[in-house]
N, C-alpha and C positions, 0 to 999 in steps of 0.2 A: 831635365833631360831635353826637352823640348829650344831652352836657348844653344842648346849643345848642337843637337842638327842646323838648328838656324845657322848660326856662326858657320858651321861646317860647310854648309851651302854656299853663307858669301863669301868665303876664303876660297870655296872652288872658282865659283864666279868670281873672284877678284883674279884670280892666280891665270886662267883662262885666258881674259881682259887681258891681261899687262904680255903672255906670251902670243897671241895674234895680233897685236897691234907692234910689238918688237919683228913679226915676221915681216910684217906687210911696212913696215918702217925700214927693214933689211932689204925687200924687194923694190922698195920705190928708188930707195938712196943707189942702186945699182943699175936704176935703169939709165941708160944713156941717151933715152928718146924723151928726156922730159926737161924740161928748164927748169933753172934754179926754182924760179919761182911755182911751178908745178910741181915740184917735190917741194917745198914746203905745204904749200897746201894741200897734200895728199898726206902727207906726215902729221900735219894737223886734226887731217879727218881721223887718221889712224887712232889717236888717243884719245877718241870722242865713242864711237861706234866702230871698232876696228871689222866685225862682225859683216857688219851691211856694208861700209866700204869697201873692204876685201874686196868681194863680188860686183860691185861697182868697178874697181881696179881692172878686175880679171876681164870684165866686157869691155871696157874701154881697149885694152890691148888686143883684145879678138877682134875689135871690129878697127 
């Protein structure tokens, strides 16, 4: 029972992952204030830690 929650937790955590970093890989690739090369490595970070980038992202464009 116990490997049953575990799993269930890293399919959350994985399924989480893979849709915030598709967000934030949707908002970079849209933005028209970045160079090629600035969305890629914002696309990059996205699939790494989409979580903490995000928020890196979001203040970079506030300020």
């Amino acid at each position: 029972m116990n490997e049953l929650i575990l799993y269930a937790l890293i399919f959350l955590f994985l399924i989480g992952h893979c849709l915030l970093a598709g967000k934030m890989y949707r908002a970079v690739h849209q933005d028209p204030g970045l160079s090629f090369r600035e969305k890629n490595d914002w696309k990059l970070k996205a699939l790494i830690f989409p979580g903490y980038f995000w928020f890196q992202y979001l203040k970079q464009k506030q300020a």
